[in-house]
OpenMM code with the backbone's topology and positions (N, CA, C; nanometers):
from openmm import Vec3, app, unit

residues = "UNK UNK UNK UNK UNK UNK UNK UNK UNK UNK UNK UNK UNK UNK UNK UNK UNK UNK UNK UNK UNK UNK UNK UNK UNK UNK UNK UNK UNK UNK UNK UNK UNK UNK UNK UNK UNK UNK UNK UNK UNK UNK UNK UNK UNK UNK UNK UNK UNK UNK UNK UNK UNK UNK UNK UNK UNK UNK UNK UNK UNK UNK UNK UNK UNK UNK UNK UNK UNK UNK UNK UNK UNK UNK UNK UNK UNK UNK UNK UNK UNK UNK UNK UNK UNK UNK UNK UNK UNK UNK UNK UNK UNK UNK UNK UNK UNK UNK UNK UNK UNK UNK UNK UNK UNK UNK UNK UNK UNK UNK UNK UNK UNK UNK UNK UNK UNK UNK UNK UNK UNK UNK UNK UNK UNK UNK UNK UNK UNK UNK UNK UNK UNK UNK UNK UNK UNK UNK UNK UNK UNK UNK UNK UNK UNK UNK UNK UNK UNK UNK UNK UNK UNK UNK UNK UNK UNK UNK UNK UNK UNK UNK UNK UNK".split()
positions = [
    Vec3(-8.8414, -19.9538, 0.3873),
    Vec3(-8.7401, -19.9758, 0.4896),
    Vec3(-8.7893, -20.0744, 0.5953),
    Vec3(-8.9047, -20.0738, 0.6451),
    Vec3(-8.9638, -20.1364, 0.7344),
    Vec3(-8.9634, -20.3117, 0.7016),
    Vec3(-8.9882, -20.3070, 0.5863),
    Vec3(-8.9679, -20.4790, 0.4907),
    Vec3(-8.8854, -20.5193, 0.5359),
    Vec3(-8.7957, -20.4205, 0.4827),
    Vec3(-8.6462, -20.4676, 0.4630),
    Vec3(-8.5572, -20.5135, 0.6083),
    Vec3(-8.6341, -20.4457, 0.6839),
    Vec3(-8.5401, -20.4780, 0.8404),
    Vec3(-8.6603, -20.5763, 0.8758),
    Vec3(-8.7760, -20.6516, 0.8322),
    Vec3(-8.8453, -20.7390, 0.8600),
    Vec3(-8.7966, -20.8718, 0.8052),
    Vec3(-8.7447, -20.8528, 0.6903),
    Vec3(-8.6733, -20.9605, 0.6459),
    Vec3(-8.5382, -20.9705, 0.6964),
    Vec3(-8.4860, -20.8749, 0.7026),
    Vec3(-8.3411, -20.9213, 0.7930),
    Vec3(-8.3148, -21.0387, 0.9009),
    Vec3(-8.4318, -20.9440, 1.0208),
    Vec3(-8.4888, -21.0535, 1.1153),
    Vec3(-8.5095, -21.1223, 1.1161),
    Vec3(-8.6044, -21.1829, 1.0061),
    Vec3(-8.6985, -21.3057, 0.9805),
    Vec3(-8.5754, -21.4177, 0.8849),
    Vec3(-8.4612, -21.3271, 0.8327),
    Vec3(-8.3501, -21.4198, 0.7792),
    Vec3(-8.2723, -21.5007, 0.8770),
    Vec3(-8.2760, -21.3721, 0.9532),
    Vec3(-8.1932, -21.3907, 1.0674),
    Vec3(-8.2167, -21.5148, 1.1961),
    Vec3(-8.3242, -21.5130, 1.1583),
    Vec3(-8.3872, -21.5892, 1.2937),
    Vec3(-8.4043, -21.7870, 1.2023),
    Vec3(-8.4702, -21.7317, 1.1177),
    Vec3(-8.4532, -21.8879, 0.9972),
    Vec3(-8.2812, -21.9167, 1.0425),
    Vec3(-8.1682, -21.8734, 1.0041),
    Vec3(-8.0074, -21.8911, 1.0156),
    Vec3(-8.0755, -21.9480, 1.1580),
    Vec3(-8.0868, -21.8932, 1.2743),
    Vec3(-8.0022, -21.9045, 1.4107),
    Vec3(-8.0986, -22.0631, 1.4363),
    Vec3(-8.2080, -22.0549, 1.3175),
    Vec3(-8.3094, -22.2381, 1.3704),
    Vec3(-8.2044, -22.3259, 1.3100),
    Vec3(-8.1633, -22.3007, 1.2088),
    Vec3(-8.0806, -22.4211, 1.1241),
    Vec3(-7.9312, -22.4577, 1.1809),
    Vec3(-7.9208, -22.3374, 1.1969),
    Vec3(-7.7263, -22.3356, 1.2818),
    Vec3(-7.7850, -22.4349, 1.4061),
    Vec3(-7.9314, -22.3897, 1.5069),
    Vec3(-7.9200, -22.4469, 1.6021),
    Vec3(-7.9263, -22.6266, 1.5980),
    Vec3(-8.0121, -22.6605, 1.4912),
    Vec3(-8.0543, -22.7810, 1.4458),
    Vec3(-7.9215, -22.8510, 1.4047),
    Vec3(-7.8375, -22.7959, 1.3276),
    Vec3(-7.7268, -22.8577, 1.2777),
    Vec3(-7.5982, -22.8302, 1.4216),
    Vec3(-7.6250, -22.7611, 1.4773),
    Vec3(-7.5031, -22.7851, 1.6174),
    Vec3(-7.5837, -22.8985, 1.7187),
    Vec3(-7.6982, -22.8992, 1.6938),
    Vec3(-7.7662, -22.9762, 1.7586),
    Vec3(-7.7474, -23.1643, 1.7550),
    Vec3(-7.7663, -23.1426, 1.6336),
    Vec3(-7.7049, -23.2779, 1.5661),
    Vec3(-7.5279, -23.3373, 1.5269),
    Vec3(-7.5131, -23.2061, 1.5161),
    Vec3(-7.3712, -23.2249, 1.5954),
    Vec3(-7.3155, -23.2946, 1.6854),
    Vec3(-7.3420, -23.2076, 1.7945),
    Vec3(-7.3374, -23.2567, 1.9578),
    Vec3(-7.3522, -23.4401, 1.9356),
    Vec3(-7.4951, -23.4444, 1.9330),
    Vec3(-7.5542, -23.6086, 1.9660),
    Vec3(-7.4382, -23.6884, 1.8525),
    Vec3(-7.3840, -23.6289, 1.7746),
    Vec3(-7.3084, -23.7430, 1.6966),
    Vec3(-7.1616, -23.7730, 1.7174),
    Vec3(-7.1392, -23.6274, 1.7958),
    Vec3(-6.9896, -23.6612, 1.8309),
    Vec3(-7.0241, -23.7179, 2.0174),
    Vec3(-7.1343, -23.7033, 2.0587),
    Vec3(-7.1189, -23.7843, 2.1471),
    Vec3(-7.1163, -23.9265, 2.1812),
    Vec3(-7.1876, -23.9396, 2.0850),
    Vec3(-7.2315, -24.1267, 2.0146),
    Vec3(-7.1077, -24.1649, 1.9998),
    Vec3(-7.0361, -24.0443, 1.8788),
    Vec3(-6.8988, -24.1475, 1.8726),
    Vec3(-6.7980, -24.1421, 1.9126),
    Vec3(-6.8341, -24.0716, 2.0641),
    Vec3(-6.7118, -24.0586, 2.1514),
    Vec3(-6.7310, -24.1848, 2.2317),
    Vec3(-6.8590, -24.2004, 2.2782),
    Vec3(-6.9348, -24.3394, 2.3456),
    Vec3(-6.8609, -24.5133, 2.2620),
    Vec3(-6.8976, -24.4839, 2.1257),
    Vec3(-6.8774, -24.5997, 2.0435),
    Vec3(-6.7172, -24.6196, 2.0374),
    Vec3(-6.6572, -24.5174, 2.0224),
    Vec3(-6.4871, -24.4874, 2.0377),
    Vec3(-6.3925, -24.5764, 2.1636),
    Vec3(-6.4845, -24.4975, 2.2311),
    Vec3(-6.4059, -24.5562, 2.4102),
    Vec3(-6.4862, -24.6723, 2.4601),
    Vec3(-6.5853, -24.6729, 2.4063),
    Vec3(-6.5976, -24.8559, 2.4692),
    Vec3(-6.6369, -24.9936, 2.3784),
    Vec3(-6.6472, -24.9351, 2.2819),
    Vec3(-6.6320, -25.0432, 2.1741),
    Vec3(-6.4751, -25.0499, 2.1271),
    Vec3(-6.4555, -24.9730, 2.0908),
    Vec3(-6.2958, -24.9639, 2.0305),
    Vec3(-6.1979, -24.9598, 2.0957),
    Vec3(-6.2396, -24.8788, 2.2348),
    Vec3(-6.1357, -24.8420, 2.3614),
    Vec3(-6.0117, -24.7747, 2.3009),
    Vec3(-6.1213, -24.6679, 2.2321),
    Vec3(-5.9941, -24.5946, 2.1179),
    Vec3(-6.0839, -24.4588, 2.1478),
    Vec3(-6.0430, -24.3648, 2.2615),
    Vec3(-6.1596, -24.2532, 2.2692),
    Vec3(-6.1152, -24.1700, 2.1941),
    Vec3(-6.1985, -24.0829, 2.1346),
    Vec3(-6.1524, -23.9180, 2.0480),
    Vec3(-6.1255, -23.7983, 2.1440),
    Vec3(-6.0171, -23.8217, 2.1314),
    Vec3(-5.9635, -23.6874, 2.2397),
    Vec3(-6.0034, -23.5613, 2.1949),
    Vec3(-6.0578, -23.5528, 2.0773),
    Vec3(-6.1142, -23.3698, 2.0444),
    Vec3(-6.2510, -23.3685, 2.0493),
    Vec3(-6.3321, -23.4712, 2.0668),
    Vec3(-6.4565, -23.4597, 2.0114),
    Vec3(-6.5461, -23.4165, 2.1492),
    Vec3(-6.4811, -23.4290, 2.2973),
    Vec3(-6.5403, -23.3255, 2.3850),
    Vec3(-6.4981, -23.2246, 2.3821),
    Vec3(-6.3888, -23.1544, 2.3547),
    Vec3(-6.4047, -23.0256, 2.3391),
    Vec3(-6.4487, -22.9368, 2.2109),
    Vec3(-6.4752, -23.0320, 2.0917),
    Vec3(-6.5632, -22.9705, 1.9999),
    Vec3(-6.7295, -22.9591, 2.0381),
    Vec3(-6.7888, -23.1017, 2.0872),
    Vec3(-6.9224, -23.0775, 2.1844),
    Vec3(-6.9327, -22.9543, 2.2282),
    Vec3(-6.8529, -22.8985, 2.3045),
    Vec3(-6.8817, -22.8020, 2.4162),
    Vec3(-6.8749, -22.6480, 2.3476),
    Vec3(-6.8062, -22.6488, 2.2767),
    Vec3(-6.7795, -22.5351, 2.1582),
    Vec3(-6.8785, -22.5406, 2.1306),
    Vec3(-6.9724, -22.6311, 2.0886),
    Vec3(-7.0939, -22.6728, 2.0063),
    Vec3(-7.1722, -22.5941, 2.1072),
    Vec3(-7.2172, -22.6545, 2.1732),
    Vec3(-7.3195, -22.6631, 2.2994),
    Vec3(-7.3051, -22.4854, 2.3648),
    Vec3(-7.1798, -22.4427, 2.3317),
    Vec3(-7.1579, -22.2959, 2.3973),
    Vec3(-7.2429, -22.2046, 2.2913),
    Vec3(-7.2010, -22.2377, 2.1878),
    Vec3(-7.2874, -22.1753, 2.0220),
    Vec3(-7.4261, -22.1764, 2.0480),
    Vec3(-7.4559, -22.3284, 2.0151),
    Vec3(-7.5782, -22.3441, 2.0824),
    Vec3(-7.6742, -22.2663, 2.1868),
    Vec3(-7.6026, -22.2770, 2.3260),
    Vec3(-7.6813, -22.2102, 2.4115),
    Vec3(-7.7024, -22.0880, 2.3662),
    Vec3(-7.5846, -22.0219, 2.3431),
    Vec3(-7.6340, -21.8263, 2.3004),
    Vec3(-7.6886, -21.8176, 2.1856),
    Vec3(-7.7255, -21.8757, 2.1022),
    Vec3(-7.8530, -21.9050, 1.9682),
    Vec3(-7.9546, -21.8961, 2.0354),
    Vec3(-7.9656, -21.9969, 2.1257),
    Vec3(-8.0945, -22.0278, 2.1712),
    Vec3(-8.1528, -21.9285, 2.2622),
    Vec3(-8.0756, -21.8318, 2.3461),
    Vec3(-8.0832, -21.7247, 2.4189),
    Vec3(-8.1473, -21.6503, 2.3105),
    Vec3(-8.0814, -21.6256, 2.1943),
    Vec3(-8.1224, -21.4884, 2.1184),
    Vec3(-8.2447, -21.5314, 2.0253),
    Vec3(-8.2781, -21.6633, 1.9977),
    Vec3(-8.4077, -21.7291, 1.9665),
    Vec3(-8.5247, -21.6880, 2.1208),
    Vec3(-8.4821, -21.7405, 2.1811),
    Vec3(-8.6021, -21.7013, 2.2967),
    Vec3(-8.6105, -21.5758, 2.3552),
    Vec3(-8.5472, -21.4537, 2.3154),
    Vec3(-8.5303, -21.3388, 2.2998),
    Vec3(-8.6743, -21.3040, 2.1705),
    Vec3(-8.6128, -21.3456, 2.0796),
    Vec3(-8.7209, -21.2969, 1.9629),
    Vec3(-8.8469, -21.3644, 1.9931),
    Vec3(-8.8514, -21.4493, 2.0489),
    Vec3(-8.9938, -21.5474, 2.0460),
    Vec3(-9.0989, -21.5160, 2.1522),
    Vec3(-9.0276, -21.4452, 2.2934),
    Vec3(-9.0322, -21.3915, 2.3582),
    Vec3(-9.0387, -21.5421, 2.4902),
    Vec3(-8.9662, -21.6528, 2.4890),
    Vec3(-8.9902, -21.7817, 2.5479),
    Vec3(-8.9524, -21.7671, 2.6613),
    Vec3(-8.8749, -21.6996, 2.7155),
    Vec3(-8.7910, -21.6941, 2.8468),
    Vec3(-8.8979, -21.6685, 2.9584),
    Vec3(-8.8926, -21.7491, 3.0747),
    Vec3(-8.9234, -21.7601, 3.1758),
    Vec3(-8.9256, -21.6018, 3.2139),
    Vec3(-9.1142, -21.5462, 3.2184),
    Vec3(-9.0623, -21.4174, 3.2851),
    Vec3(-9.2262, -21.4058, 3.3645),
    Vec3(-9.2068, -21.3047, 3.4978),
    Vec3(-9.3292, -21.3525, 3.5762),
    Vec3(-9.3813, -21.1781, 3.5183),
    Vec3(-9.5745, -21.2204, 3.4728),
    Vec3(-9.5872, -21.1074, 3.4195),
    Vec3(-9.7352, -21.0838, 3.4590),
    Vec3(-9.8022, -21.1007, 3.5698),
    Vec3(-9.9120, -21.0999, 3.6852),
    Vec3(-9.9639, -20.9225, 3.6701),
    Vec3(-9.8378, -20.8575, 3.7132),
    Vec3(-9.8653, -20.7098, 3.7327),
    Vec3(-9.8558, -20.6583, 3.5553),
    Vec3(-9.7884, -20.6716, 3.5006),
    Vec3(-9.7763, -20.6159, 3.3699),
    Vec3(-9.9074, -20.6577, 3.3249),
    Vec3(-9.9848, -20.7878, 3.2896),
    Vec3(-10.0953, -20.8316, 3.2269),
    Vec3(-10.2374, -20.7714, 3.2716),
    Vec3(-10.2037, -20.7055, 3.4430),
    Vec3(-10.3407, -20.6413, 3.4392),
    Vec3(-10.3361, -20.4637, 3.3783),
    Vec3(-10.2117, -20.4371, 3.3676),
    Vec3(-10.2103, -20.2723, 3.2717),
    Vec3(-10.2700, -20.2840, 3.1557),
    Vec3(-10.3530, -20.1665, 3.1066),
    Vec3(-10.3968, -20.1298, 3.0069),
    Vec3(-10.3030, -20.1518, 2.8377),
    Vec3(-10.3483, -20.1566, 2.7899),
    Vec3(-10.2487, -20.1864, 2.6269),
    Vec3(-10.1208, -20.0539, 2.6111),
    Vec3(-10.1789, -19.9813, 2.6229),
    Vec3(-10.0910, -19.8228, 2.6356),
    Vec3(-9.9355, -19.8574, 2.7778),
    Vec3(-10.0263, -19.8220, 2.8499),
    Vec3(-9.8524, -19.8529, 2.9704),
    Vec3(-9.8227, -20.0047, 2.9298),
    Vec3(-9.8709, -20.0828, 2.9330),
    Vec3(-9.8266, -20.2138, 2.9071),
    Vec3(-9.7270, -20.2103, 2.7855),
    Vec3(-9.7338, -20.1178, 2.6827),
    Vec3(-9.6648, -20.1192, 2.5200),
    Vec3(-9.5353, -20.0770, 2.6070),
    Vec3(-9.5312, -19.8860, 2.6584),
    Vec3(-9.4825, -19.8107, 2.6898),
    Vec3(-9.3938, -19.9225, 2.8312),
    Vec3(-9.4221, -20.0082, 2.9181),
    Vec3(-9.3145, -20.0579, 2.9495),
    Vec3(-9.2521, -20.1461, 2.9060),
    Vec3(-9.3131, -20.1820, 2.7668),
    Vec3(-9.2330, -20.3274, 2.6858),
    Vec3(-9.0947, -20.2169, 2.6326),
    Vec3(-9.1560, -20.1367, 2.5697),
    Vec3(-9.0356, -20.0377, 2.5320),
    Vec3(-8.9190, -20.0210, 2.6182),
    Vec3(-8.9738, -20.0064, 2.6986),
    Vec3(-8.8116, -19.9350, 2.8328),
    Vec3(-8.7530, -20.0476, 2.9071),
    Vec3(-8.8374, -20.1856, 2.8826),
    Vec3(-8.7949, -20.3698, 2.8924),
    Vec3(-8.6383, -20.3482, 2.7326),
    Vec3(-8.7098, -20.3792, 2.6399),
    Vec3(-8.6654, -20.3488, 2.5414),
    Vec3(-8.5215, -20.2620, 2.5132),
    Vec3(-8.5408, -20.1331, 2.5876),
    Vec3(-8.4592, -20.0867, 2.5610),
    Vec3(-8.3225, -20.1087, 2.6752),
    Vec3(-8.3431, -20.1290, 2.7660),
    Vec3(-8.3009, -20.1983, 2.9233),
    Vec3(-8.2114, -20.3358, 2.8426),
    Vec3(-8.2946, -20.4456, 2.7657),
    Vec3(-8.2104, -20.5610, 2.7231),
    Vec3(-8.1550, -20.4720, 2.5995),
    Vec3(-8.1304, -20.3811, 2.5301),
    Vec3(-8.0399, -20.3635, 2.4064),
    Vec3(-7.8964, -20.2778, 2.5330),
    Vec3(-7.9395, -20.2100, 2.6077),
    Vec3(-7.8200, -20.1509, 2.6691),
    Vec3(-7.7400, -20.2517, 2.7491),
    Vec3(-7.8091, -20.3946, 2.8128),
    Vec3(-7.7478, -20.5028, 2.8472),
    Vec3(-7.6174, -20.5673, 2.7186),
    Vec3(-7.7005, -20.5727, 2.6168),
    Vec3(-7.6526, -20.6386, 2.5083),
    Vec3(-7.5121, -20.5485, 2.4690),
    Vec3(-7.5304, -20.4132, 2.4790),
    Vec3(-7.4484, -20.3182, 2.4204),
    Vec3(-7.2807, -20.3987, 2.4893),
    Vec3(-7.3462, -20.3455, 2.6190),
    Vec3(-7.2022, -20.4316, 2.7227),
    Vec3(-7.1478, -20.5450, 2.6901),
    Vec3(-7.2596, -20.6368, 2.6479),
    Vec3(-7.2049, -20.7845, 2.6252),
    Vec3(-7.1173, -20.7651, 2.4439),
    Vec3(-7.1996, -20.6729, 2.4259),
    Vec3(-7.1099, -20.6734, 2.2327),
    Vec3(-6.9598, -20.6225, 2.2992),
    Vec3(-6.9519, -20.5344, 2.3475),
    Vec3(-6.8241, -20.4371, 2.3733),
    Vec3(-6.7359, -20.5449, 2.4826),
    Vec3(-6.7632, -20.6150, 2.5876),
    Vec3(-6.6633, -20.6916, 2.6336),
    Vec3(-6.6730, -20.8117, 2.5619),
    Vec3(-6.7441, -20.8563, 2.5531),
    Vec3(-6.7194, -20.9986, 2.4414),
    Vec3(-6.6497, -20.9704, 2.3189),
    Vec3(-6.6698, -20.8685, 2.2831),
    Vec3(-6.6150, -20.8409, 2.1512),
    Vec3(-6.4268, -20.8167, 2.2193),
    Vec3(-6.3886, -20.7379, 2.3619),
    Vec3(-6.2891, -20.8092, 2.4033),
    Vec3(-6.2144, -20.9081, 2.4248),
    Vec3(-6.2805, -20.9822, 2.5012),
    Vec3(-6.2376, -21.1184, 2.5163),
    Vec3(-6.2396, -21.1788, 2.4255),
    Vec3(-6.3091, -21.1814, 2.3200),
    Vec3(-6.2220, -21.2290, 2.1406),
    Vec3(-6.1282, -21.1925, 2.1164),
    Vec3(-6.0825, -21.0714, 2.1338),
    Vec3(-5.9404, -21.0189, 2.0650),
    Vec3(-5.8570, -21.1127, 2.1838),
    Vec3(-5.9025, -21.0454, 2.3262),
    Vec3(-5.7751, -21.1012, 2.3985),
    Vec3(-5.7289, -21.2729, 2.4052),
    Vec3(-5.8082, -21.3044, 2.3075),
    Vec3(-5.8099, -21.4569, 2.2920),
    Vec3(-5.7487, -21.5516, 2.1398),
    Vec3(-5.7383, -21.4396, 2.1183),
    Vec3(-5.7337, -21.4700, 1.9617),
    Vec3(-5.5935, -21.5514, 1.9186),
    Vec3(-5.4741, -21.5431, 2.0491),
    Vec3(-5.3782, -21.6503, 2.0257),
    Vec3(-5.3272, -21.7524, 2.1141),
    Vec3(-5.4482, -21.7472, 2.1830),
    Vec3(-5.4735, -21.8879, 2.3256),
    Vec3(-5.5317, -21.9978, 2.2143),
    Vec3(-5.4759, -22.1248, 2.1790),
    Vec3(-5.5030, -22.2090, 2.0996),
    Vec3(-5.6120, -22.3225, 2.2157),
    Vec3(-5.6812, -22.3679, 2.1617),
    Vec3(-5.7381, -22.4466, 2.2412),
    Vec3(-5.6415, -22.6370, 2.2519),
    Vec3(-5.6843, -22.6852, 2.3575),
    Vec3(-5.5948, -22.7807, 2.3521),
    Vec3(-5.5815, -22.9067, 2.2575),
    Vec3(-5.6732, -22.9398, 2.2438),
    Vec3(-5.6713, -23.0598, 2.1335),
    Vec3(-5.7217, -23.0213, 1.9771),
    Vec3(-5.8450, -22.8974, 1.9746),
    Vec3(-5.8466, -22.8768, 1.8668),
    Vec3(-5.7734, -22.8305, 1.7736),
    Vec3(-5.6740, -22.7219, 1.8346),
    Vec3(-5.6168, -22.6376, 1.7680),
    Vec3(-5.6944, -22.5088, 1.7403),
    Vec3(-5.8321, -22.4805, 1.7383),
    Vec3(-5.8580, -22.3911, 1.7629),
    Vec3(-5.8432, -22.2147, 1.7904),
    Vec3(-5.8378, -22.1386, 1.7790),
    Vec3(-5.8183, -22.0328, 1.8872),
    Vec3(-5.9223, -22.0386, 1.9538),
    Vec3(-5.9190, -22.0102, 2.1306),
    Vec3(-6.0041, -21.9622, 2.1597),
    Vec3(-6.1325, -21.8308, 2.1683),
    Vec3(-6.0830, -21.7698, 2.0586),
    Vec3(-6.1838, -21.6891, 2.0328),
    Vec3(-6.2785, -21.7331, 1.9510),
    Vec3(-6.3316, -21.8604, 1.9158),
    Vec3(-6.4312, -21.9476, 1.8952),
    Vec3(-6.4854, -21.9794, 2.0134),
    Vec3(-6.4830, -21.9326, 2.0853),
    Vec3(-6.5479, -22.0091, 2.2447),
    Vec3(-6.6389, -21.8538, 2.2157),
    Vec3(-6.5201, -21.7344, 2.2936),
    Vec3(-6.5805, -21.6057, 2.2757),
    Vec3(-6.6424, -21.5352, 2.1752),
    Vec3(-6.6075, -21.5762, 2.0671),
    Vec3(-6.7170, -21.5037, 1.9257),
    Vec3(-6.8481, -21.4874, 1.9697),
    Vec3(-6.8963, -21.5876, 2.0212),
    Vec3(-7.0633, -21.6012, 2.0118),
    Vec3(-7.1217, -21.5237, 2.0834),
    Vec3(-7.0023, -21.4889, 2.2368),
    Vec3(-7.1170, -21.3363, 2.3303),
    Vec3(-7.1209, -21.2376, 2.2040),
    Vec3(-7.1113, -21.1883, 2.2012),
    Vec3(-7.0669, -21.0422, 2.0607),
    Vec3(-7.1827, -21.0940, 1.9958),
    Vec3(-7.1759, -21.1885, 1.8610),
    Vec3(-7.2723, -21.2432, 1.8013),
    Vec3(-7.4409, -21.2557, 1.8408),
    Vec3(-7.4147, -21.3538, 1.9873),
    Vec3(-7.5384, -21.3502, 1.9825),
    Vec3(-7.5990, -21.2079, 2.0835),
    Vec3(-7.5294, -21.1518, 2.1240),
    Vec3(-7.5690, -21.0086, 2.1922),
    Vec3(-7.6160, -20.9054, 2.0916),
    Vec3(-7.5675, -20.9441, 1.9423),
    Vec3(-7.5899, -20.8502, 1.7884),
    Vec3(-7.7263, -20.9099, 1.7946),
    Vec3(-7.7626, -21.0089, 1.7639),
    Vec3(-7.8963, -21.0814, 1.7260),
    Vec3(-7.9688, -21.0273, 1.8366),
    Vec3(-7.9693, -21.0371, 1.9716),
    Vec3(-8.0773, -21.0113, 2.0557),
    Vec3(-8.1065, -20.8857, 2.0653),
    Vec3(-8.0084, -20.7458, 2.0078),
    Vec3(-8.0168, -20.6186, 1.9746),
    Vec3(-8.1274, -20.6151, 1.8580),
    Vec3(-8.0979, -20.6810, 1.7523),
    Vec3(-8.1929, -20.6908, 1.6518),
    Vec3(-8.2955, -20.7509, 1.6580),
    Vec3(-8.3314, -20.8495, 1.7253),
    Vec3(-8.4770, -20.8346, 1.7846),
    Vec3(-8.5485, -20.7683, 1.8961),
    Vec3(-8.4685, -20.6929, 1.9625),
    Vec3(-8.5280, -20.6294, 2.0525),
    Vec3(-8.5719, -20.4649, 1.9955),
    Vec3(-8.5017, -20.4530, 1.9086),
    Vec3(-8.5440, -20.3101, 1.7848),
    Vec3(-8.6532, -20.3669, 1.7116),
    Vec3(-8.6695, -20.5007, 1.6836),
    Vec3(-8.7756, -20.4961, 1.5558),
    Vec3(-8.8845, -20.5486, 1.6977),
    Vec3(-8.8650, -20.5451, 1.8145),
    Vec3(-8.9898, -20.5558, 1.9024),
    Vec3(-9.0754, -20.3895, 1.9300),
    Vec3(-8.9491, -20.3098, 1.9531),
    Vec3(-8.9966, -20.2083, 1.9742),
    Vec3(-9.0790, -20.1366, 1.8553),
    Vec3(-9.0281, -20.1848, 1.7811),
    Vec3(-9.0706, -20.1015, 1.6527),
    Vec3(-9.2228, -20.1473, 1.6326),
    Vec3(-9.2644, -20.2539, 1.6745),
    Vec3(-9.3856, -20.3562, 1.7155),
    Vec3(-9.4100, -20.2388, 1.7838),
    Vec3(-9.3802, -20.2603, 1.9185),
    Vec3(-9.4656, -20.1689, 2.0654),
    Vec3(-9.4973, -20.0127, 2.0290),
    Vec3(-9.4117, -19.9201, 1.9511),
    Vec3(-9.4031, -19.8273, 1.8745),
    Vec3(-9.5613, -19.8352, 1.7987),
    Vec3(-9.5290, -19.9026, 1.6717),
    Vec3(-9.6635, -19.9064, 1.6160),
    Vec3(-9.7745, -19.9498, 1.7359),
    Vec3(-9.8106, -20.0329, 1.8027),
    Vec3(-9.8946, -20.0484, 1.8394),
    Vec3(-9.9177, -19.9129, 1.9654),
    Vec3(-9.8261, -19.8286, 1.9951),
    Vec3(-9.8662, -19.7597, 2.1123),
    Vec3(-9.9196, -19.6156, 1.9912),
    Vec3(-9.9129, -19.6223, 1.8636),
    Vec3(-9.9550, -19.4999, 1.7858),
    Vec3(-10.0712, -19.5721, 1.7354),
    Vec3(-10.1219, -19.6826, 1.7711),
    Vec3(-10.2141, -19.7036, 1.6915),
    Vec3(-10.2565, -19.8541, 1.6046),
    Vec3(-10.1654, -19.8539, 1.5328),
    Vec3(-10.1346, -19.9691, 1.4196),
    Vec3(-10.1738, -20.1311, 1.4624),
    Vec3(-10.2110, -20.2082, 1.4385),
    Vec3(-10.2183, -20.3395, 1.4715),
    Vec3(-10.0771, -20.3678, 1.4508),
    Vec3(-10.0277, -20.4888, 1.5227),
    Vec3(-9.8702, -20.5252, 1.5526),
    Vec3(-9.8755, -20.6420, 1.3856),
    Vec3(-9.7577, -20.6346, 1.3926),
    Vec3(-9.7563, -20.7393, 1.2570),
    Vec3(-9.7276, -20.8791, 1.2926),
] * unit.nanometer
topology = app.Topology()
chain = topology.addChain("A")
for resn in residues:
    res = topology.addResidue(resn, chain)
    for name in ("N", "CA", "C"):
        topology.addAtom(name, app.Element.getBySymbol(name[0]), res)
């Protein structure tokens, strides 16, 4: 069982590099040829900023739930680094469990504001806007699932185990 939710993660997290790489490259190409559009052609693409930003919204909450698992986020940790391995595990846990009950909220109203969105069309794409909102829900699922396969880390290591 333990594999198996190791590979989930580790699937999971491979998806959220490639989605980010390919929205990434996205972005820079519909911006180029929004650039090349309106002043070479003086023919601008009226959808291709609000597909960017769709992009860039995806994007950012990937990248939230990537620096979630990686552990990258700007965090000041002076007092935590001089505790012993034991309280130090034991408050990663109740960190841990603190961001999954954050996340819980963000699944349950985001997962609102999708429905309540679901026949607000966006303006040029056509769209619904619950492509804007999908991604709180989404990426609030992902940062749940790495914050379980952290604990499950802090877990083993507070019984003992070297961390994997």
């Amino acid at each position: 069982m333990r594999a198996a939710a190791m590979r989930l993660v580790s699937g999971l997290e491979r998806l959220a590099d490639w989605l980010m790489i390919a929205l990434f490259v996205l972005i820079f190409a519909l911006v180029l040829a929004q650039i090349v559009c309106r002043y070479v052609f003086s023919a601008p693409l009226v959808w291709s900023e609000e597909l960017a930003r769709l992009a860039f919204i995806w994007l950012a909450m990937l990248g939230w739930s990537l620096g979630s698992r990686r552990r990258s986020h700007i965090a000041i940790s002076f007092f935590v680094d001089l505790l012993p391995t034991v309280p130090r595990a034991a408050l990663g846990v109740a960190v841990q469990g603190s961001i999954i009950l954050l996340c819980l909220l963000l699944v349950h109203y985001g997962w609102t504001l999708t429905r309540n969105n679901l026949d607000l069309p966006m303006v040029t794409l056509h769209l619904s806007y619950a492509a804007v909102y999908a991604v709180v829900p989404v990426g609030a699922v992902a940062v749940i699932l790495y914050a379980l396969a952290e604990i499950r880390d802090l877990v083993a290591l507070l019984r003992g185990r070297r961390r994997s």
